[in-house]
C-alpha positions as CSV (number, residue, x, y, z in Angstrom):
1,X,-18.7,7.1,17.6
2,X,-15.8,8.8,15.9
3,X,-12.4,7.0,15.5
4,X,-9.7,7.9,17.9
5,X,-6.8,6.0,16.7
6,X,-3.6,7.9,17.4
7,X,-2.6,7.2,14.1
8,X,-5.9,8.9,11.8
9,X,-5.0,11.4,9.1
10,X,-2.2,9.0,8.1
11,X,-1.9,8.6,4.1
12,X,0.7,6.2,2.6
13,X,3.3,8.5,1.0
14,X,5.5,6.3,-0.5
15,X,6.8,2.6,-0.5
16,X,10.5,1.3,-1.7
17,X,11.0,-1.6,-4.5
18,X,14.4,-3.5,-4.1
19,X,15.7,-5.2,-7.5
20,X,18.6,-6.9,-8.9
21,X,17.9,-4.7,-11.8
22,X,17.3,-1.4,-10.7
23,X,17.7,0.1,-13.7
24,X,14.8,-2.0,-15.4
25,X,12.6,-1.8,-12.8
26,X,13.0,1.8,-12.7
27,X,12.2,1.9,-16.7
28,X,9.0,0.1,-15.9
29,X,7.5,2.1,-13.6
30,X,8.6,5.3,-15.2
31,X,7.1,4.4,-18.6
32,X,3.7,2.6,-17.3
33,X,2.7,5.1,-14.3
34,X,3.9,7.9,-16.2
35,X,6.6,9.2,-13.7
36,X,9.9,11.4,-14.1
37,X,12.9,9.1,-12.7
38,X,15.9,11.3,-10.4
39,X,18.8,9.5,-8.8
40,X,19.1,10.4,-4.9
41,X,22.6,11.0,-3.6
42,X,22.1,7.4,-1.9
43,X,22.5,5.3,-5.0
44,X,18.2,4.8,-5.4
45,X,16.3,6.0,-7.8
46,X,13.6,8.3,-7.3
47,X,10.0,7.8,-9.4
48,X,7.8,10.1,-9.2
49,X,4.9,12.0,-10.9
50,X,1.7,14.0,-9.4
51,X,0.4,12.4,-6.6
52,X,2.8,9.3,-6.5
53,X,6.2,8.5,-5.5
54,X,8.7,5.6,-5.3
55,X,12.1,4.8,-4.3
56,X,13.4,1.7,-6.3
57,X,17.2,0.7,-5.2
58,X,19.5,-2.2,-5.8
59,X,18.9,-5.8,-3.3
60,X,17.0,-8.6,-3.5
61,X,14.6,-9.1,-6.1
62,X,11.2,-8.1,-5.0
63,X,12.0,-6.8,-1.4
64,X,10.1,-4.0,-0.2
65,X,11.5,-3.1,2.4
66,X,9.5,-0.2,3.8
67,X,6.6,1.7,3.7
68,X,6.4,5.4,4.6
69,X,3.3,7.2,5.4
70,X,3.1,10.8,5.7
71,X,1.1,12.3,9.4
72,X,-1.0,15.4,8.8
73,X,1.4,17.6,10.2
74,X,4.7,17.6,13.0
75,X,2.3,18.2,16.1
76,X,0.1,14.9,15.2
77,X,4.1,13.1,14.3
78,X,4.9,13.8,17.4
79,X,2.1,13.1,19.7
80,X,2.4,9.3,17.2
81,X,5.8,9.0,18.8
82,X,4.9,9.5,22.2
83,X,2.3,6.8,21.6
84,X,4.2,4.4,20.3
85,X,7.8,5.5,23.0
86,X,4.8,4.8,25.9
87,X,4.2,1.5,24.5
88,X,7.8,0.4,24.8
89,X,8.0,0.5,20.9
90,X,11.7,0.1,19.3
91,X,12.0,3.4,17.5
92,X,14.3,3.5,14.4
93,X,16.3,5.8,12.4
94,X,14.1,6.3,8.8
95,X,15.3,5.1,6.2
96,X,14.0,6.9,3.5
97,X,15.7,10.5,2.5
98,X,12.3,11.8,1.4
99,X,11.3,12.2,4.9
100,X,12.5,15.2,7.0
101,X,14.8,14.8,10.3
102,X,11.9,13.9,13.1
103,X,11.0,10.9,11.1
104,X,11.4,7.2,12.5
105,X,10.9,3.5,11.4
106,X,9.0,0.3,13.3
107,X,9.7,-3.1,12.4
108,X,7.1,-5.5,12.5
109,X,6.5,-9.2,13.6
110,X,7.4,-9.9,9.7
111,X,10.8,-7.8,10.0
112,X,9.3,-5.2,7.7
113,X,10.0,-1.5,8.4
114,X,7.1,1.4,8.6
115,X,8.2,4.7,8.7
116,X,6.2,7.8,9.9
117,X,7.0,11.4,9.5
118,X,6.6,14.0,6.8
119,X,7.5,14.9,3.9
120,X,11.1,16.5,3.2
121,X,10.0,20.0,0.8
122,X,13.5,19.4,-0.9
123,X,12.0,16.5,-2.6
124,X,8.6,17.1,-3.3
125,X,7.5,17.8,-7.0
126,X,4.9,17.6,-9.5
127,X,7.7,15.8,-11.9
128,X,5.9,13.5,-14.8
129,X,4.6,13.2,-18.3
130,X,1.9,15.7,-18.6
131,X,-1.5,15.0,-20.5
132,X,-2.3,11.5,-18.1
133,X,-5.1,10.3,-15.9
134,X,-4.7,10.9,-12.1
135,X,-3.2,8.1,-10.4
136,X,-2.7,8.6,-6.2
137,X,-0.4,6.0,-4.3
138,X,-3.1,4.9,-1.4
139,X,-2.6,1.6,-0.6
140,X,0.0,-0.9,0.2
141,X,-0.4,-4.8,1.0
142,X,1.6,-7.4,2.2
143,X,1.0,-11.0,2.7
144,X,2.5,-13.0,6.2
145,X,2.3,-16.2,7.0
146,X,1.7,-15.4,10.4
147,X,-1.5,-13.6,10.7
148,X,-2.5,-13.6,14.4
149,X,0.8,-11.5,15.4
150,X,0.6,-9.3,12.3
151,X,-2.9,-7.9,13.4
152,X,-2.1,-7.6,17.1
153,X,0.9,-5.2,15.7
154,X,-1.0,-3.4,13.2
155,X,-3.9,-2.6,15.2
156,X,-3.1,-2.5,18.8
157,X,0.1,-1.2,18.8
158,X,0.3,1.0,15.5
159,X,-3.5,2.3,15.4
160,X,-4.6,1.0,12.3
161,X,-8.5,0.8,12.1
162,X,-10.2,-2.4,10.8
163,X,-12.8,-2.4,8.0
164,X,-13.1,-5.5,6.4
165,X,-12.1,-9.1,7.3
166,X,-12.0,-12.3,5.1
167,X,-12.8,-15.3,7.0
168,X,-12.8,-19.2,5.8
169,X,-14.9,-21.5,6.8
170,X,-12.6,-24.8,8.2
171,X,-14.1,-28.8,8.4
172,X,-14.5,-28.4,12.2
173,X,-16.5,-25.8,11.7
174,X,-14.1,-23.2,13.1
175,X,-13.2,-20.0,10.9
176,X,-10.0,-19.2,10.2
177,X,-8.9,-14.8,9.1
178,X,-7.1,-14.7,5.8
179,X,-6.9,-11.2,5.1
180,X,-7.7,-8.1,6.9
181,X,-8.4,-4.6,5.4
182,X,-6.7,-1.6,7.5
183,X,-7.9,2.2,7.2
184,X,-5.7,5.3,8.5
185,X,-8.6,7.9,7.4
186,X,-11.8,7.5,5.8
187,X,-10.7,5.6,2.8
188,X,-11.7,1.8,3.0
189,X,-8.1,1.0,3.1
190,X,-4.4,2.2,3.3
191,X,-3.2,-0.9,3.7
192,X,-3.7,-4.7,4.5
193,X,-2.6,-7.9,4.9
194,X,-3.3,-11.7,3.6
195,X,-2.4,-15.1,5.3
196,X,-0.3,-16.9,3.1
197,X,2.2,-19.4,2.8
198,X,5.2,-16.7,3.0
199,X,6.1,-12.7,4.3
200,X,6.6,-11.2,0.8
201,X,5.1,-8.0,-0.4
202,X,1.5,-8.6,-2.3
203,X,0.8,-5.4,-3.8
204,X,0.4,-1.8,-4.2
205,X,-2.5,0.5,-5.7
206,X,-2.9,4.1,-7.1
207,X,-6.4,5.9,-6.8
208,X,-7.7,7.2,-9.8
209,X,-11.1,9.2,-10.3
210,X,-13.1,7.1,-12.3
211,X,-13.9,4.1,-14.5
212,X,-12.9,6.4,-17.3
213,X,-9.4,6.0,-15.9
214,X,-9.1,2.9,-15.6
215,X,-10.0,2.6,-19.4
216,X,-7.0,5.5,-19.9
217,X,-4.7,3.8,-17.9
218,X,-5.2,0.6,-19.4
219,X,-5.1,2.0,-23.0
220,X,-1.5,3.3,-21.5
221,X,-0.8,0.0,-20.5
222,X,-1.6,-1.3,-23.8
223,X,0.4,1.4,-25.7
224,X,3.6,0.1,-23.6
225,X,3.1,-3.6,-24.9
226,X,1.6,-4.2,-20.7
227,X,-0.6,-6.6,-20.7
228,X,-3.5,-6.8,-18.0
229,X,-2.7,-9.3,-15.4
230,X,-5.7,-9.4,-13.6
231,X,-9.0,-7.5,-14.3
232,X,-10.9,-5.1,-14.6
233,X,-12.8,-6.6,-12.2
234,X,-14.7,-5.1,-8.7
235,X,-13.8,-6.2,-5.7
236,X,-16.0,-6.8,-2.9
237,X,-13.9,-5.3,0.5
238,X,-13.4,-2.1,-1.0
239,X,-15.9,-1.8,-3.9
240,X,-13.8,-0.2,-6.3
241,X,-12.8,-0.8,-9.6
242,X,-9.5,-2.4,-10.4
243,X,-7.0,-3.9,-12.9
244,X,-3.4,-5.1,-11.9
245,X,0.1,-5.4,-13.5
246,X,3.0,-7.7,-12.9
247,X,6.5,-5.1,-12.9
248,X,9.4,-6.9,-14.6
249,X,10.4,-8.5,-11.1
250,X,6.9,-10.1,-11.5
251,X,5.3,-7.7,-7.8
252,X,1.9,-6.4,-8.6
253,X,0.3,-3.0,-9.0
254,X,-3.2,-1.8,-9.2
255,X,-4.8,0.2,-10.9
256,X,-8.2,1.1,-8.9
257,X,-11.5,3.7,-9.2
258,X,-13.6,4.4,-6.6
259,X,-12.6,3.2,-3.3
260,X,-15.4,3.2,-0.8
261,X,-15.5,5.9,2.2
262,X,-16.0,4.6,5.5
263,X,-18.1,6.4,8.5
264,X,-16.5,7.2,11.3
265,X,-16.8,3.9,14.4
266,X,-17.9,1.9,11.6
267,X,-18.2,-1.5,12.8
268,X,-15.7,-4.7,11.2
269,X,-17.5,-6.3,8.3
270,X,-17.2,-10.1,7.3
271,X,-16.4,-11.8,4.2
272,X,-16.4,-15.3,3.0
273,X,-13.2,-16.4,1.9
274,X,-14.1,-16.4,-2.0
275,X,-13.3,-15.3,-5.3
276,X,-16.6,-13.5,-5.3
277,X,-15.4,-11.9,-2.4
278,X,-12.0,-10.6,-4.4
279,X,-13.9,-10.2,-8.0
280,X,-17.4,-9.8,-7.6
281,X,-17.3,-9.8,-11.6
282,X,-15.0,-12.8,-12.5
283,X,-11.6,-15.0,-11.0
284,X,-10.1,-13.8,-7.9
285,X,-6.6,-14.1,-6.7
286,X,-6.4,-16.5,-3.9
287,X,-3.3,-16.4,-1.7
288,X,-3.8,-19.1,0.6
């Protein structure tokens, strides 16, 4: 069976990072992910270095407000829109400047915007340190506190394929989801959710080739005075190779190797709700 979601060939592009302290956060990511940092004629600031790209402006600390993914090209944009117009969906104006004009903006159960479209040419650039390990923005997570109508948006109205679910095992003997893995093309995931006790951005990850990377990008990390918040460890959805960071507003990014590829019309996989599960090699993060 090959998967006919609407929305495959969809690759997260870029996210935004709101702080109180722009300027700080922007230092941070600049220095440990090894991006050039441009101010856009809005007031953000643009990071950005090959294969990655981030908009960090001035709000509340730790707001992300938006996540942008990029369609394979304006026929597939627009055949997304009619999609989503058919299913009564409140289009938006997009936020984000480094989209071009036919780009738009959901909201979702959570009040969180995602934005579709492609990329605007005036702002796309190779700009960083040279001499660095590859490092692709893929994923983006959030957690909600409100699973159920998360994953009815993200699946059935957006398109969003399932790969992996994390289920816990209740007294009654019921099972209760608390986290779900989403895929937009063959890669395991581009983005997913966990229940917790909040709506509040979890994470986001940058791809990178192999383990050998993620010993160069944590020897960067180390040259920066960064210490390692959480790995290198292997998780189970997923089965790549991680480490995480906290940025100065104290949000988490990863580091990860090796993401698995899916086959087409694979079915949904189960998980107990674990730190095995999250670390097959040591503690896991558990968010509810």
């Amino acid at each position: 069976m090959t998967t006919t979601s609407p929305l495959w060939g969809a690759e997260l592009d870029h996210i935004r990072l709101d702080s109180d302290n722009p300027e700080q956060l922007a230092a941070f990511y600049r220095d440990a992910f090894a991006m050039a940092e441009n101010h856009l004629d809005d007031g953000s600031r643009l990071l950005q270095g090959r294969d990655r790209r981030l908009i960090i402006g001035a709000g509340a600390t730790g707001e992300q407000p938006y996540s942008a993914f990029r369609l394979p090209d304006e026929t597939r944009l627009q055949a997304y829109k009619s999609h989503l117009t058919t299913q009564g969906v409140n289009l938006m104006p997009s936020p984000t400047p480094l989209f071009g004009q036919n780009a738009f903006a959901v909201a979702d159960p959570d009040g969180r915007q995602m934005v579709f479209g492609l990329p605007n040419p005036a702002h796309l650039s190779d700009d960083g340190p040279d001499g660095h390990p590859p490092g692709r923005l893929q994923h983006v997570v959030v957690a909600t506190a409100e699973l159920a109508p998360m994953v009815e948006f993200y699946e059935k109205t957006l398109g969003f394929v399932a790969t992996d679910h994390v289920l816990r095992d209740e007294e009654d003997g019921s099972q209760t989801l608390t986290a779900i893995f989403y895929r937009s093309t063959p890669e395991h995931h581009s983005f997913a959710m966990f229940l917790s006790d909040g709506a509040r951005p979890d994470h986001h990850a940058y791809e990178v080739s192999c383990w050998n990377d993620i010993r160069d990008w944590a020897d960067h990390m180390s040259d920066h005075c960064i210490k390692l918040w959480w790995g290198p460890g292997r998780h189970g959805p997923g089965n790549n190779l991680f480490f995480m960071v906290e940025d100065p507003d104290g949000y988490k990014v990863e580091i990860s190797a090796e993401l698995e590829n899916m086959d087409d019309g694979a079915p949904v996989r189960q998980w107990p709700h674990s730190e095995r599960s999250l670390n097959l090699w040591g503690p896991g993060w558990m968010r509810a």
